[in-house]
Structures are given as structure tokens and as C-alpha cells.
C-alpha positions as CSV (number, residue, x, y, z in Angstrom):
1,X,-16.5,8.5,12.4
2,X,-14.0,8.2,10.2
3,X,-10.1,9.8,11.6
4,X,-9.8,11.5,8.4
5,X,-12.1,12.6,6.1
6,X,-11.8,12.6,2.3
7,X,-12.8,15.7,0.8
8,X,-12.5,15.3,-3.1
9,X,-10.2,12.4,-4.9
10,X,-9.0,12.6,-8.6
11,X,-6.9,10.1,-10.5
12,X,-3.3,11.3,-11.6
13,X,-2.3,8.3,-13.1
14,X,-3.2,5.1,-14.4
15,X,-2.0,2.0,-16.1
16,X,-3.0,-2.0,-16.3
17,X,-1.0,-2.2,-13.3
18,X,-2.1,0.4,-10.7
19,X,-4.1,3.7,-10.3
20,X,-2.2,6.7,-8.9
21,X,-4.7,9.2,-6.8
22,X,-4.4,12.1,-5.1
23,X,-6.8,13.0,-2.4
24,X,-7.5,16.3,-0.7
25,X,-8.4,15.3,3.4
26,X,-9.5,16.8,6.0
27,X,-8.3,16.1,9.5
28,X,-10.2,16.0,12.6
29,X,-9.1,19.3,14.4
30,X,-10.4,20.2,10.9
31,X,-6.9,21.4,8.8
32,X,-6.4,20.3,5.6
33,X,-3.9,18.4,3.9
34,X,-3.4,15.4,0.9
35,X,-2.9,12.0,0.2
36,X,-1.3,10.4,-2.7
37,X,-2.8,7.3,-2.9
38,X,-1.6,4.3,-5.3
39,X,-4.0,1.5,-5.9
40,X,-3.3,-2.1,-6.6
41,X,-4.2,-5.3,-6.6
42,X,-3.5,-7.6,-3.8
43,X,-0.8,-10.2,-4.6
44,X,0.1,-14.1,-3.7
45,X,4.0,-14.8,-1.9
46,X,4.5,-18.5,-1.9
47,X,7.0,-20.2,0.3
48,X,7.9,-23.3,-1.7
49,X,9.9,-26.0,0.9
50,X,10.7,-28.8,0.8
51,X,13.4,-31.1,2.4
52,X,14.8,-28.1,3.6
53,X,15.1,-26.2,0.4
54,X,13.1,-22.9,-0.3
55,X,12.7,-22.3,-4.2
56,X,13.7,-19.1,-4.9
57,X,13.5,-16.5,-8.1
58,X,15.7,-14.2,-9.2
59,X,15.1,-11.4,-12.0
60,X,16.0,-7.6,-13.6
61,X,13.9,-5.5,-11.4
62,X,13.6,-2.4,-13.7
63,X,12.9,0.1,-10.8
64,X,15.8,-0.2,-8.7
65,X,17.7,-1.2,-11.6
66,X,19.4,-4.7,-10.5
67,X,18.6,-8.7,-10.5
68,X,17.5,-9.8,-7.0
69,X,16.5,-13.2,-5.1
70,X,13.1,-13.5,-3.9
71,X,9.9,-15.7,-3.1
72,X,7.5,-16.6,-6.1
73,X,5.1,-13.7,-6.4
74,X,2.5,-12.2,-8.3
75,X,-1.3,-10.5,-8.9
76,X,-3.6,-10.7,-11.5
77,X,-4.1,-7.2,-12.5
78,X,-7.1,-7.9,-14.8
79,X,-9.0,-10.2,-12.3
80,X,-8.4,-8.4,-8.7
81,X,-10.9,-10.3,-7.4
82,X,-9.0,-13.8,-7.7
83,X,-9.2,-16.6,-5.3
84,X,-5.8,-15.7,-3.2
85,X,-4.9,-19.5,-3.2
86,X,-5.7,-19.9,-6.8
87,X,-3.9,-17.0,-7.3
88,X,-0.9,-18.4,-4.9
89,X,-1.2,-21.8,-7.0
90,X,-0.7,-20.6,-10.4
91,X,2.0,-18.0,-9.5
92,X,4.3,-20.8,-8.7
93,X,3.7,-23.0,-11.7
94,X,4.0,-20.0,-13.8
95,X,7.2,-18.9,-12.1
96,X,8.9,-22.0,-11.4
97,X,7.1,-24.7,-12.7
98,X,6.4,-26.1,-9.3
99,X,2.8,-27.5,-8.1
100,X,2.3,-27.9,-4.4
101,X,0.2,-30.9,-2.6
102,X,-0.3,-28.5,0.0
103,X,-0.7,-24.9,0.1
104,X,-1.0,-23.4,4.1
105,X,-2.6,-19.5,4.0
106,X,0.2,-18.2,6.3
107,X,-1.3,-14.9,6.5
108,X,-1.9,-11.2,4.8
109,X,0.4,-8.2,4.8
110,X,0.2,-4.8,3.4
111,X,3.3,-3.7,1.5
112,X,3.4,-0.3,2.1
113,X,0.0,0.9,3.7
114,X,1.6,4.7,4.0
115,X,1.1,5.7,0.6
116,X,-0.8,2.3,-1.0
117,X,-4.0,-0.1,-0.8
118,X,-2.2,-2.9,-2.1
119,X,-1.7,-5.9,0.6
120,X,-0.6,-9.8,0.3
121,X,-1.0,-13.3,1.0
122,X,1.9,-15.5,2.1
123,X,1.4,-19.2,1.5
124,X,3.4,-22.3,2.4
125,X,3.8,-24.9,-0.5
126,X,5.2,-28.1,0.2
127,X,4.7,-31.8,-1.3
128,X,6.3,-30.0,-4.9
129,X,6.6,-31.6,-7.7
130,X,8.8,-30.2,-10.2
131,X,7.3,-29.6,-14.0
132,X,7.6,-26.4,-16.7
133,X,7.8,-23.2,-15.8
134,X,5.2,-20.8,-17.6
135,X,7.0,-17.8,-17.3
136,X,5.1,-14.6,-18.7
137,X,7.5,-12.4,-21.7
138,X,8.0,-10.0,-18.8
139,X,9.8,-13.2,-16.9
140,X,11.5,-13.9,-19.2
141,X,14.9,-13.6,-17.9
142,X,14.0,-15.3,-14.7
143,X,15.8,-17.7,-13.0
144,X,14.7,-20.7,-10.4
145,X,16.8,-22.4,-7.6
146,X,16.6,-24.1,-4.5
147,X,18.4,-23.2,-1.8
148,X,18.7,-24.5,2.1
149,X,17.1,-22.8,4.5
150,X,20.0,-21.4,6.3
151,X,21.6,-20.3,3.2
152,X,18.1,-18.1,2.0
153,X,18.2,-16.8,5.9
154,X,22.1,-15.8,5.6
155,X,21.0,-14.2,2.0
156,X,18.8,-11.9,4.3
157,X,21.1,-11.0,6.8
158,X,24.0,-10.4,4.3
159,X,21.8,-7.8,2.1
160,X,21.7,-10.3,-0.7
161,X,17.6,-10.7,-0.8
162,X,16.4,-7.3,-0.3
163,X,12.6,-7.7,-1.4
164,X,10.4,-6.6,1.8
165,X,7.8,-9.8,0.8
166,X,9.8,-12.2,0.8
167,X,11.7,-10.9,4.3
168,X,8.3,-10.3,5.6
169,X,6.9,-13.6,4.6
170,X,10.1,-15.8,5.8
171,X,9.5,-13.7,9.4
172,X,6.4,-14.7,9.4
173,X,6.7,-18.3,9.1
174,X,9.8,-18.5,11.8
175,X,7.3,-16.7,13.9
176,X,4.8,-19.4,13.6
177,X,7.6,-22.1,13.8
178,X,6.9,-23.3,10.2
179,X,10.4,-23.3,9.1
């Protein structure tokens, strides 16, 4: 038996990029309350190292209104159902013209499961090999670097990269001894 119980769902919102619903619930000592609910489509992270360099992006994030370092990421809004490591693979060409001899699934995360579906897959590339960036228009004002791994940790700590993926994924690969 389901902990909560959904007693009617509408859509409030929706775009390419997500759906927006609202969902009347029912607890189990029976009260009632809502959800808002906003659905998306899971997304790659992708470590790239190599020699001891993480490639890194930074771009405008229009949201919070400022550029910002952060892992290679992405989704494929029109095919959800993607291959993750295909997914993974052409998110860092397209984003830093980068292709990985090896690609290690790392593990899944949700971003924010308190008000949204949407998880993601952390991946380790290594073995790069630099090429051409295929940068979509809306990346168009991204930039690509490497940077030692100390130096991306110290970015952390000091409030430079402030993007929970890339955090999360980082923490997870220290916690599996990976980096």
C-alpha cells in the first residue's frame, strides 16, 4: 500500500523541457493535502579526468542569473528514454569536444526528489581525446577548461562551483576512491 495516495493530478504547466503538476493526496491517517510535482527527464554528469585534470564548463545560468563552473551535463528532452551512457557520451562531445575510451557508470542521483521526478547518472570518462565541441545555440557562450583536481575541490569549498551535480557527483567518486 502505497504511504500516500494520489487522489486527482492536473498539469499546470508545461514546456519541451518539463511538465509542472499539481496533485491533490491523501495521507494515511486519511487528511488531505497537495503536491506540486515537476517532471523531467533524467540527465547524464560526466567526470572527464585525466592526468589529474577534471574538464570543467562554465556558462550564463539564466535562473540564478550568473556564469558558474560545473561538470559536462545534459538530457535529451525529446528522447527520455536514451541510453544513459549514450546520453553521457554525447554530452561531453557536444559540450567540450572531448570523447572518452572509457566511460565508468558511477552511479544515479535524484536532484531534488522533494518537489521533482527528475534523477542522474554520474559517469567517469577518462582515456580523452580532445576534438570539436558541438555546442547547442543555447551553449553558446560556454566555456571549457581543465583544471587539477585539487584546484576543482578548493573551487567547491571556496563557493566558486555551486551546481549540486557536480558537488554530488565529485562526492561520489572520492567516496568510491576514484579520484
Amino acid at each position: 500500500m502505497a504511504e500516500i495516495k494520489t487522489t486527482a493530478s492536473r498539469i499546470v504547466y508545461e514546456n519541451r523541457w518539463m511538465r509542472v503538476r499539481e496533485d491533490a493526496i491523501e495521507r494515511q491517517d486519511g487528511s488531505a493535502g497537495i503536491y506540486g510535482v515537476v517532471e523531467k527527464a533524467d540527465f547524464a554528469v560526466i567526470v572527464p579526468l585525466d592526468n589529474g585534470l577534471i574538464h570543467l564548463v562554465e556558462q550564463y545560468r539564466y535562473p540564478v542569473q550568473g556564469r558558474y563552473w560545473e561538470l559536462p551535463q545534459g538530457s535529451w528532452e525529446n528522447a527520455p528514454g536514451t541510453d544513459p551512457l549514450d546520453l553521457a557520451r554525447a554530452e561531453l562531445r557536444e559540450e567540450t569536444g572531448l570523447t572518452a575510451a572509457s566511460m565508468t557508470h558511477v552511479g544515479h542521483l535524484f536532484e531534488c526528489y522533494g518537489h521533482s521526478t527528475q534523477g542522474y547518472h554520474i559517469y567517469l570518462a577518462q582515456g580523452l581525446q580532445a576534438g570539436e565541441a558541438q555546442r547547442e545555440a543555447s551553449e553558446q557562450d560556454m566555456v571549457s577548461r581543465a583544471f587539477p583536481v585539487a584546484e576543482v575541490l578548493a573551487m567547491i569549498t571556496e563557493g566558486v562551483i555551486k551546481d549540486s551535480a557536480t558537488v554530488a557527483a565529485l562526492g561520489m567518486l572520492r567516496l568510491k576512491e576514484l579520484i
